[in-house]
C-alpha positions as protocol buffer text, in pm:
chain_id: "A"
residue {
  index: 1
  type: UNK
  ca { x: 0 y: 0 z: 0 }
}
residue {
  index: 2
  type: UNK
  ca { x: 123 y: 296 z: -79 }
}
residue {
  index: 3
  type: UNK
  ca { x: 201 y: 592 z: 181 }
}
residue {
  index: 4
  type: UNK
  ca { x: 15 y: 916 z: 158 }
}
residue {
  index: 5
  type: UNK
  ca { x: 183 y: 1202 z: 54 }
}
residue {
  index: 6
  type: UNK
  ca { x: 334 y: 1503 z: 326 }
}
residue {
  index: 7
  type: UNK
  ca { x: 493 y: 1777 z: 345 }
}
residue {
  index: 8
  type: UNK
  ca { x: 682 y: 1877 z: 650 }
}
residue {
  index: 9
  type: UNK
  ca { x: 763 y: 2231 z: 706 }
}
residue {
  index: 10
  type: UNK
  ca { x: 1080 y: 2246 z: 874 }
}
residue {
  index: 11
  type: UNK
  ca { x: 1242 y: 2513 z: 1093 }
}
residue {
  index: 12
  type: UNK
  ca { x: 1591 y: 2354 z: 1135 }
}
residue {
  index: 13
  type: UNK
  ca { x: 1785 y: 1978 z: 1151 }
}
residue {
  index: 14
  type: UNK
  ca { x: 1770 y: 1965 z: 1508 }
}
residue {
  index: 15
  type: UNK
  ca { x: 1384 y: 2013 z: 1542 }
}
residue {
  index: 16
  type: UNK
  ca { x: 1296 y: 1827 z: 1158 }
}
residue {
  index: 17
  type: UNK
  ca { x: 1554 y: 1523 z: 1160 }
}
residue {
  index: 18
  type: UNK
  ca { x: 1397 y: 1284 z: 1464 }
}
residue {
  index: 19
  type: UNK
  ca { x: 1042 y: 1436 z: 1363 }
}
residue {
  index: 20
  type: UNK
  ca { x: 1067 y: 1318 z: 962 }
}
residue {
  index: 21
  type: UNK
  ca { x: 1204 y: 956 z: 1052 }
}
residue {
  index: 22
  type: UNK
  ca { x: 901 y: 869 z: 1280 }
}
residue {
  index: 23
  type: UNK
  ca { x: 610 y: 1018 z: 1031 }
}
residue {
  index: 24
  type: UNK
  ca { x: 816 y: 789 z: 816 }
}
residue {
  index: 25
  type: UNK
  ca { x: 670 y: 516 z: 900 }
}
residue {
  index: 26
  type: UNK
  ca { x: 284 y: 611 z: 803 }
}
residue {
  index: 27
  type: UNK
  ca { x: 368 y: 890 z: 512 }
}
residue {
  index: 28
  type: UNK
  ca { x: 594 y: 972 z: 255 }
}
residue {
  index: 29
  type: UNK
  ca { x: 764 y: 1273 z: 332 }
}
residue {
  index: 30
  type: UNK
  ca { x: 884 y: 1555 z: 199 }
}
residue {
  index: 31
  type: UNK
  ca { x: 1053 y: 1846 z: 372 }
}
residue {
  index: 32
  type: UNK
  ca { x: 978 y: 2194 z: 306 }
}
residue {
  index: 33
  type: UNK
  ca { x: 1238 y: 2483 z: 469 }
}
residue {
  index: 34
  type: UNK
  ca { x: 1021 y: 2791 z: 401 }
}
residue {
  index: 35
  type: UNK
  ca { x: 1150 y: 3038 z: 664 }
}
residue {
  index: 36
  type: UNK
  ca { x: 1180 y: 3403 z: 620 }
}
residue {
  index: 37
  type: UNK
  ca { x: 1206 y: 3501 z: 972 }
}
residue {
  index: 38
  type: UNK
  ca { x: 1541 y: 3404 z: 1073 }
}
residue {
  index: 39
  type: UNK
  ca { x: 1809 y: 3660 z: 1079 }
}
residue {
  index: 40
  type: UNK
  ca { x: 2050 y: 3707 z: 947 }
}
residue {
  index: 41
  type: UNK
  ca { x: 2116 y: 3514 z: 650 }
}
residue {
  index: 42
  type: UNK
  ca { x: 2419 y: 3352 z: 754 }
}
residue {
  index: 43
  type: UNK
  ca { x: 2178 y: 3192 z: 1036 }
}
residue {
  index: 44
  type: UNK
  ca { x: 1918 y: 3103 z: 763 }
}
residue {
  index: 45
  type: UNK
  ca { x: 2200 y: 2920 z: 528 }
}
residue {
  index: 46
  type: UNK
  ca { x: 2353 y: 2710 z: 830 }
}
residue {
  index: 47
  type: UNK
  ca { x: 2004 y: 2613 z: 949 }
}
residue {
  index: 48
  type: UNK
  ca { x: 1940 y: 2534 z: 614 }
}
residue {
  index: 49
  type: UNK
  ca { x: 2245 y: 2344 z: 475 }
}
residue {
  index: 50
  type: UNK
  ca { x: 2282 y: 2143 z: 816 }
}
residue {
  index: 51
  type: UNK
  ca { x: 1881 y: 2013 z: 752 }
}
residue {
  index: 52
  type: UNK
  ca { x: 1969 y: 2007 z: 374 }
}
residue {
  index: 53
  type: UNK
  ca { x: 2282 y: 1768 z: 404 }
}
residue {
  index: 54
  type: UNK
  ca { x: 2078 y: 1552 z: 673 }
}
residue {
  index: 55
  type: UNK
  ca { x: 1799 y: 1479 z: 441 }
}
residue {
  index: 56
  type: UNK
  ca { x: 2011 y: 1423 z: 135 }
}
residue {
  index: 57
  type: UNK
  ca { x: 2169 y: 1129 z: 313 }
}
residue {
  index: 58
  type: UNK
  ca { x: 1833 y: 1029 z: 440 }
}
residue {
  index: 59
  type: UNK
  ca { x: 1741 y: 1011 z: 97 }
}
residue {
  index: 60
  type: UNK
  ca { x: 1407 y: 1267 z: 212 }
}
residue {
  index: 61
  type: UNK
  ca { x: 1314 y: 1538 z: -104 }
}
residue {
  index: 62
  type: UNK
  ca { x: 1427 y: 1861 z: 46 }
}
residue {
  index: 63
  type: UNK
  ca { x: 1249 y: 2165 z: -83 }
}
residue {
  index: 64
  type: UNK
  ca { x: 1350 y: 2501 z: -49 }
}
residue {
  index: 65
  type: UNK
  ca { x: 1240 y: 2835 z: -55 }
}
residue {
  index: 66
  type: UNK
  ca { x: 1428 y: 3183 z: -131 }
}
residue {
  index: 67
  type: UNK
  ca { x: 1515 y: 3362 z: 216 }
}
residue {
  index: 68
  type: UNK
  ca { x: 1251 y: 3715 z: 188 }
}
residue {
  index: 69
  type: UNK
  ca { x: 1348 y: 3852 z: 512 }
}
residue {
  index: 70
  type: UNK
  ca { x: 1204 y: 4178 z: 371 }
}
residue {
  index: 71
  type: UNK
  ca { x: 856 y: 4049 z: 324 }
}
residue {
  index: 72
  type: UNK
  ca { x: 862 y: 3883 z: 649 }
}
residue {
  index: 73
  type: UNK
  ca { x: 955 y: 4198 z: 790 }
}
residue {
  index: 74
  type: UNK
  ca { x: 684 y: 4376 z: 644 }
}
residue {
  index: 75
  type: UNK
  ca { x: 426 y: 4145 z: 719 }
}
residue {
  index: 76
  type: UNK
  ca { x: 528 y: 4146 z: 1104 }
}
residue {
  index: 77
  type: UNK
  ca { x: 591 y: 4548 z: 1112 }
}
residue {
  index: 78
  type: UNK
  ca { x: 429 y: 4718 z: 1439 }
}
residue {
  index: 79
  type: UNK
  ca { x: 512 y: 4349 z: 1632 }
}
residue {
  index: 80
  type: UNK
  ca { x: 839 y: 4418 z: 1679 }
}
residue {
  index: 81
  type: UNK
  ca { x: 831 y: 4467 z: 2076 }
}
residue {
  index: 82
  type: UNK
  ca { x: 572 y: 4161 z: 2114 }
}
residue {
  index: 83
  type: UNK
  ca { x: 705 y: 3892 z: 2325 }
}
residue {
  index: 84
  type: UNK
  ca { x: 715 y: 3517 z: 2222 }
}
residue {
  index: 85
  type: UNK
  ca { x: 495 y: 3339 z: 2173 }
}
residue {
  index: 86
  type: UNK
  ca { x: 269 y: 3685 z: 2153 }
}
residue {
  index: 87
  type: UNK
  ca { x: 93 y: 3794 z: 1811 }
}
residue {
  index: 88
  type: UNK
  ca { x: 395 y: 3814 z: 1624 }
}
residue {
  index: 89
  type: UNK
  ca { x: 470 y: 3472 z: 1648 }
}
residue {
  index: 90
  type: UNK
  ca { x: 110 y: 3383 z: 1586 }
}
residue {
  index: 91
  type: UNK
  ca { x: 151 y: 3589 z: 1253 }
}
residue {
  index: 92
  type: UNK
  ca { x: 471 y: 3391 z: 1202 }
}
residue {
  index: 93
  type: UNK
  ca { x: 324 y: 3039 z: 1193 }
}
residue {
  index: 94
  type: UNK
  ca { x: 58 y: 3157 z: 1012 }
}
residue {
  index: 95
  type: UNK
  ca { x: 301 y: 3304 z: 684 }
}
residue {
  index: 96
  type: UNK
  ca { x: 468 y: 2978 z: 726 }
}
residue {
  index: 97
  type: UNK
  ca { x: 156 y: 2726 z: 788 }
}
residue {
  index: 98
  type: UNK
  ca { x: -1 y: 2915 z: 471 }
}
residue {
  index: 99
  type: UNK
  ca { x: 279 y: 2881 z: 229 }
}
residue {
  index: 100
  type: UNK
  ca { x: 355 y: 2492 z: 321 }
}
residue {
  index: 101
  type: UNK
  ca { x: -65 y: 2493 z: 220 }
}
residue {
  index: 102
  type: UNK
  ca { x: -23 y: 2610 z: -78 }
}
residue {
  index: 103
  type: UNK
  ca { x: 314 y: 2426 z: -194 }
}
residue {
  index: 104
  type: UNK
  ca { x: 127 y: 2091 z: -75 }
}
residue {
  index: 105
  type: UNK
  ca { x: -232 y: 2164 z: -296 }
}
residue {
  index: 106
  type: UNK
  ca { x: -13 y: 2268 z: -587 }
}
residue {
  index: 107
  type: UNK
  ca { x: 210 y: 1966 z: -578 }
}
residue {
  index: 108
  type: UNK
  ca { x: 14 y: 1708 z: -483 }
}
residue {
  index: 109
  type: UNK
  ca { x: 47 y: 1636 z: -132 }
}
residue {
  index: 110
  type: UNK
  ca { x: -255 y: 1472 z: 126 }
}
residue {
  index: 111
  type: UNK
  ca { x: -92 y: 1641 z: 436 }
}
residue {
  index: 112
  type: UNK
  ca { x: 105 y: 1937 z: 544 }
}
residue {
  index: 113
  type: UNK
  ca { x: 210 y: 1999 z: 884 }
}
residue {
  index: 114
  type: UNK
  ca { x: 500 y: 2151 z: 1086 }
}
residue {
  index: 115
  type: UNK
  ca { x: 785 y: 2077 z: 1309 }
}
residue {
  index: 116
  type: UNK
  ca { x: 717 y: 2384 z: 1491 }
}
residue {
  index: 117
  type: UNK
  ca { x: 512 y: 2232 z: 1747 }
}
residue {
  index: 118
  type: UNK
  ca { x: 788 y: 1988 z: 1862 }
}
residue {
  index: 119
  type: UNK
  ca { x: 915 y: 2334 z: 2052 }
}
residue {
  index: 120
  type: UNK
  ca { x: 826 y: 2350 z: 2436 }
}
residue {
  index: 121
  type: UNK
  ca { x: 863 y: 2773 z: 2313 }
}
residue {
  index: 122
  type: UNK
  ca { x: 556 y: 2751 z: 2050 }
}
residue {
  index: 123
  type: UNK
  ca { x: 215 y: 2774 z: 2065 }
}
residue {
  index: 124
  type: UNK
  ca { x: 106 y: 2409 z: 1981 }
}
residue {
  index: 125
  type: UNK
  ca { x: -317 y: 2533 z: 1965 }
}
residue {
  index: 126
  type: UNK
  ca { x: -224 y: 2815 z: 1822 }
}
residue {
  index: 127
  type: UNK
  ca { x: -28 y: 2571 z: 1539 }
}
residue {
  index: 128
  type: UNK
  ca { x: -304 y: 2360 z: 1507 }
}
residue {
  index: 129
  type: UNK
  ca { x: -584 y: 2602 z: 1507 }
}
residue {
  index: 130
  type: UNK
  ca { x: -356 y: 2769 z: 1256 }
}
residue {
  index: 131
  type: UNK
  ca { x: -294 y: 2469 z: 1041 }
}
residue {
  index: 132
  type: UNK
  ca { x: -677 y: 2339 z: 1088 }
}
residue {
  index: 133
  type: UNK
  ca { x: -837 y: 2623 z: 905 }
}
residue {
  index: 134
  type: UNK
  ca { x: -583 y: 2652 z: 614 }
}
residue {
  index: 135
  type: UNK
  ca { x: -647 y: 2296 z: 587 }
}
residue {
  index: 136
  type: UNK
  ca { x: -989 y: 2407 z: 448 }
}
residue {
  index: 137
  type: UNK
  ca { x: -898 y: 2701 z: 266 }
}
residue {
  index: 138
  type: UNK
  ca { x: -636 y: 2511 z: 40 }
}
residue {
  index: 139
  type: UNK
  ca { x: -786 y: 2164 z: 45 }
}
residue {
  index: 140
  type: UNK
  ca { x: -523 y: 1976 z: 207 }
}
residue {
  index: 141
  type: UNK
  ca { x: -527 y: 1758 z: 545 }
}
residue {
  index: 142
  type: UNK
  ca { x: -342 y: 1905 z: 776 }
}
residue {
  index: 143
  type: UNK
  ca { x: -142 y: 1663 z: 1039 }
}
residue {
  index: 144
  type: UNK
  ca { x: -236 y: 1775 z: 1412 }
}
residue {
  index: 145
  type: UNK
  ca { x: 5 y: 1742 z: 1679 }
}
residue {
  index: 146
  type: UNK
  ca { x: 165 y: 1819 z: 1944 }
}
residue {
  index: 147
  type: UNK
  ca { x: 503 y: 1687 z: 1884 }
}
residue {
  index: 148
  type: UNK
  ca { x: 656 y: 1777 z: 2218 }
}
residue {
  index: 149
  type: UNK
  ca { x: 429 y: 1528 z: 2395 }
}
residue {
  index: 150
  type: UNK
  ca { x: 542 y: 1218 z: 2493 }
}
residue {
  index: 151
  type: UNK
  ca { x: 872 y: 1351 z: 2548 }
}
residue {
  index: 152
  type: UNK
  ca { x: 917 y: 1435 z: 2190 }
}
residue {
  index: 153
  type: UNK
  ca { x: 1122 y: 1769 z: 2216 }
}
residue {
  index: 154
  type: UNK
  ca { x: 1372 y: 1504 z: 2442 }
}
residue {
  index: 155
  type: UNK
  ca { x: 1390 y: 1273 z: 2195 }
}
residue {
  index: 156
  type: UNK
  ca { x: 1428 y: 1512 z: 1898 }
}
residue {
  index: 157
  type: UNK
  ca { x: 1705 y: 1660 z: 2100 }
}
residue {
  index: 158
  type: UNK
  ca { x: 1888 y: 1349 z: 2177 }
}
residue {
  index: 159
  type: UNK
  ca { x: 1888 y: 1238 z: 1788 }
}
residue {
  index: 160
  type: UNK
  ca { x: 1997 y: 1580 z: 1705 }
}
residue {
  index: 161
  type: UNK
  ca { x: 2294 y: 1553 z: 2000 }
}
residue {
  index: 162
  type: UNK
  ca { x: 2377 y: 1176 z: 1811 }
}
residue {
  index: 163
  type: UNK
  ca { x: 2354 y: 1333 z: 1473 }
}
residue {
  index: 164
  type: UNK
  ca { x: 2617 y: 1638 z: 1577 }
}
residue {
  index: 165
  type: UNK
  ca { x: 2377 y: 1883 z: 1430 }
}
residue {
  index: 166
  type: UNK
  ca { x: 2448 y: 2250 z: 1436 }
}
residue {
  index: 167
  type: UNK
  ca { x: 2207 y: 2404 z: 1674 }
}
residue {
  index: 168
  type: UNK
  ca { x: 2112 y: 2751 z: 1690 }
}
residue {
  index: 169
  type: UNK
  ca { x: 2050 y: 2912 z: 2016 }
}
residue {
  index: 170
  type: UNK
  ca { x: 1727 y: 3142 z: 1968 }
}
residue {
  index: 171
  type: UNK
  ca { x: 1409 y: 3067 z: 1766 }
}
residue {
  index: 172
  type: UNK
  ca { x: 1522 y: 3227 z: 1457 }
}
residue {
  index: 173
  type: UNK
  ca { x: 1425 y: 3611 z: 1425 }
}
residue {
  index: 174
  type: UNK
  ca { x: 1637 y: 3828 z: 1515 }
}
residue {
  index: 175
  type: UNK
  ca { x: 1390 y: 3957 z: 1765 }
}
residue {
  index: 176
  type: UNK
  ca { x: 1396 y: 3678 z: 1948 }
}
residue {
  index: 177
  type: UNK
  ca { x: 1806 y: 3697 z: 1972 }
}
residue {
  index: 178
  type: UNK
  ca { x: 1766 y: 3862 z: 2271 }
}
residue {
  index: 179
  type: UNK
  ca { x: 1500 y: 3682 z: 2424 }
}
residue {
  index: 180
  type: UNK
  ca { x: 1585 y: 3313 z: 2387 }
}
residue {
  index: 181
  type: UNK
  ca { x: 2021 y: 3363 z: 2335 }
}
């Protein structure tokens, strides 16, 4: 039987690696690294060749976006002073969660979901409310979760420590730099 289709947005190696190889076993997965939000661009290219390289020798399709920091910053302008987790964040997942949509209606996926959740510093609801009613705007199924739970974020962080992955120490904007490293 053949394994439906998903695509996995993901943030970085050490949150997407553990995360990929256990939805694995039910879906075929793809990876999507869609992020606009983390600054500065040297960030965004380790982040991204670190989850790049993993999935190559995984032998996982690896899709990528361009890195438009400027739209993201536009899109999140008057947030700026908002703490985590607050309505910038929420406006975050969202430009994320909608884009990862749209790339899985246009290309054929069943599913889309995110790594994000696996985080103990995001808003899982707000994910999955988030993910729930793009679900029905683009036609897609969108994979709820919590990925944390169960001692997820321990176990992603173990594989990543057994992988050697680079890991970053803040969420990714550069608003957050000061909050979280």
């Amino acid at each position: 039987m053949e394994k439906p289709k998903l695509l996995l947005h993901a943030c970085c190696a050490p949150c997407s690696g553990f995360l990929a190889r256990e939805l694995s076993r039910d879906f075929s997965v793809s990876m999507y690294f869609n992020n606009p939000n983390i600054f500065p661009l040297k960030e965004w290219e380790a982040r991204k060749q670190e989850a790049k390289s993993f999935f190559e020798k995984e032998k996982i399709d690896f899709i990528e976006e361009e890195h438009d920091h400027g739209s993201w910053l536009d899109l999140i302008k008057g947030l700026e002073q908002e703490p985590e987790r607050g309505r910038r964040c929420v406006l975050c997942y969202n430009f994320r969660l909608e884009q990862t949509a749209r790339h899985a209606r246009e290309n054929g996926f069943a599913y889309f979901t995110t790594t994000l959740s696996i985080s103990p510093h995001k808003d899982a609801r707000a994910i999955n409310y988030l993910g729930k009613a793009l679900s029905k705007k683009y036609k897609v199924k969108f994979l709820e979760g919590d990925f944390k739970k169960k001692d997820g974020f321990k176990k992603a962080m173990a594989f990543s420590h057994n992988h050697d992955f680079y890991r970053q120490h803040y969420c990714g904007c550069e608003f957050s730099i000061a909050k979280d490293g």
